[in-house]
C-alpha positions, 0 to 999 in steps of 0.5 A: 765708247767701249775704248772709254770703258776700258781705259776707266777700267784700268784706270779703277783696276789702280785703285783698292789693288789688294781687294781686287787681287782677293776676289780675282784669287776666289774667282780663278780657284771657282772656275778651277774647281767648276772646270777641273774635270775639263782642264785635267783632260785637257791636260792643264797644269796648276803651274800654268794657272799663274801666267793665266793670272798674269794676262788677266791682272795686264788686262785689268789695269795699267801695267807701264804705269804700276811697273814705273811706279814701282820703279820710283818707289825702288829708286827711293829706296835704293837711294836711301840706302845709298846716302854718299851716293844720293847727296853727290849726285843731286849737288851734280845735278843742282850745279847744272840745273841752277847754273842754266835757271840763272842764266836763262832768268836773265835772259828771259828778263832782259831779253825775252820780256825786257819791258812791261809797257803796253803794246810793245812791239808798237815802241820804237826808238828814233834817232840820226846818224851821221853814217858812222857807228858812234855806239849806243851813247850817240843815239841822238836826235836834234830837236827841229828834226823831232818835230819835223819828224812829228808833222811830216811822218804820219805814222806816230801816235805820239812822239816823246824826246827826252834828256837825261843826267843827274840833278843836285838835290838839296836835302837836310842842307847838303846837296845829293846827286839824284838821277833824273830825266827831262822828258816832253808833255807826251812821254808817259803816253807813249809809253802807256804808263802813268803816274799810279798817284798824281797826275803827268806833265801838261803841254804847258808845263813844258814852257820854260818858267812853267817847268817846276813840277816833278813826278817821283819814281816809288823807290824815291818816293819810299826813300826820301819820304817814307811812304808819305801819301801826302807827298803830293803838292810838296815842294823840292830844290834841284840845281837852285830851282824849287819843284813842287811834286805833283805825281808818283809812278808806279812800283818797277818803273824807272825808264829809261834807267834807273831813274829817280824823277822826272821833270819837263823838257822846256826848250827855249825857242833857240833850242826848238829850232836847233838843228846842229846839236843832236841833243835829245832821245826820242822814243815813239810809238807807232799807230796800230795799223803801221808796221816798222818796215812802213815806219822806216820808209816814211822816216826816211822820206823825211831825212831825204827831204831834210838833207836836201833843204838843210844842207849845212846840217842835215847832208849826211844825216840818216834816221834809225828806227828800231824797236824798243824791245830789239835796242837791248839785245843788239848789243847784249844778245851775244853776252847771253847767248855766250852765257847760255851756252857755257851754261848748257855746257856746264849742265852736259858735264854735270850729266856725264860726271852722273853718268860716271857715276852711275856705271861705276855702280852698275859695274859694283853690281855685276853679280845682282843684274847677272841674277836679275836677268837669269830670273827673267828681267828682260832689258832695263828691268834688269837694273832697275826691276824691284820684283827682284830686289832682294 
């Protein structure tokens, strides 16, 4: 408690500086006259009556925090003086520090927070290979597989498959490519997201002939149809079929890339059971009490049981699962790191290019330090201490 007292009395001690210093003045000259019997016996001096006073004002308040202050304020004005000087180095600086914000703002989106989705350490991406790295353009699945994968691996919420390309949009009598994706019924659930207006795709909707909905991301909503709230229930032609649009997504969201729409995914009954063409995307998300490492050995106890009762379509066939937040930094974490570094790199040499600059005006300034030391600034208050500015 008395420590406490103390600090708020320093503290206080900052404020009102020069009140302080006039009562502190009157009440070393009372003690000086109440006792200068006693001093003079002693063999007290007036010149020692200032170190007295220096003890008591370190006392009294913060003496790092006023002489950094001081400092500063020396700083500013020195600087001041000292346009040129002033203006190269903050552009020094501003290229380092700039070069490192932009670089580390990349990364920080694309690799420390590349998705706003609920939950998503819970996402992962699935798909098979055939033991050969065919490149992240060949992560595929085949659709009787994915649904193998749903009924025989139970470690998912929900399971989603998806195929992506462009669709020809006829619009005012010309067609225009749009980029759209076909997606399952559960899609939007397992990602966690849903339409902001409107409503997602039924498990019926993904029949073919009952497969004319869409849903509009917001950039093509506000695009194509100004913002229209009545957009809903209207009705579009894509690659010679009419789709009425019965959902608009929120702002930001275009999974997987830069999509535009979203239609169902409605496989014929060949296509559902195929096991020869890898032709879909699949994404899933995990359960909240399964980890990856139990995803994957559960993942690959059904490709085991798959190749041997598929032989002719499954014998060298393995599934990868991979979370969604790692799939992009695979490939693009060395790019970044690359670029971090060059970045540090630049900000270091933008460092030493101001250190130069520094230690050519110090070496300018020879005479005043010599002075500020031989007058009694000890160390670094030497270069930088304003109660000896002239």
């Amino acid at each position: 408690m008395r420590g406490l007292r103390a600090w708020l009395w320093r503290c206080a001690g900052l404020f009102c500086k020069e009140r302080h210093e006039r009562e502190f003045a009157a009440e070393m000259e009372s003690h000086l006259q109440m006792h200068v019997e006693d001093n003079l016996r002693s063999g007290m001096s007036a010149r020692e009556v200032e170190p007295t006073k220096e003890i008591y004002r370190e006392r009294r308040g913060l003496p790092l925090l006023e002489t950094s202050l001081q400092d500063l304020r020396h700083a500013g004005r020195a600087l001041r003086k000292n346009p040129g000087f002033t203006i190269i180095a903050v552009l020094t600086l501003a290229l380092g520090i700039g070069a490192n914000t932009a670089i580390f703002s990349m990364v920080n989106a694309l690799l420390l927070h590349p998705y706003s989705f609920p939950d998503l350490d819970r996402l992962v991406r699935i798909w098979e290979n055939r033991g050969i790295d065919e490149g992240v353009d060949a992560r595929f699945i085949a659709p009787q597989d994915a649904a193998d994968l749903v009924s025989s691996a139970p470690v998912f919420d929900a399971l989603a498959t998806y195929q992506c390309g462009d669709l020809n949009l006829n619009a005012e009598g010309s067609v225009q490519p749009v980029r759209g994706c076909r997606v399952s019924a559960k899609f939007f659930d397992v990602l966690g997201v849903h339409p902001a207006s409107g409503r997602g795709f039924s498990p019926g909707e993904e029949q073919p002939g009952a497969d004319q909905v869409a849903i509009v991301s917001h950039g093509f909503w506000q695009r194509r149809f100004g913002g229209d709230a009545a957009v809903l229930g209207k009705v579009i032609q894509m690659n010679g079929k009419k789709y009425t649009i019965v959902g608009i997504m929120p702002r930001g969201f275009d999974y997987p890339v830069s999509m535009e729409l979203w239609v169902p995914l409605a496989l014929n009954p060949a296509e559902k059971i195929d096991r020869t063409k890898l032709s879909l995307e699949s994404l899933g998300r995990l359960k909240p009490e399964v980890n990856v490492a139990e995803a994957r050995s559960a993942v690959d106890a059904v490709a085991r049981r798959l190749q041997q009762e598929y032989p002719a379509t499954n014998a060298n066939r393995h599934t990868v699962v991979l979370q969604l937040r790692r799939e992009l930094y695979l490939y693009t974490m060395p790019l970044f790191v690359l670029l971090q570094a060059a970045a540090v790199f630049v900000l270091l040499l933008a460092c030493a290019n101001l250190a130069n600059l520094l230690f050519a005006r110090i070496f300018g300034r020879q005479k005043e330090i010599a002075l500020r030391a031989a007058l009694g600034a000890g160390g670094w208050r030497a270069y930088l201490s304003p109660r000896l500015c002239c």
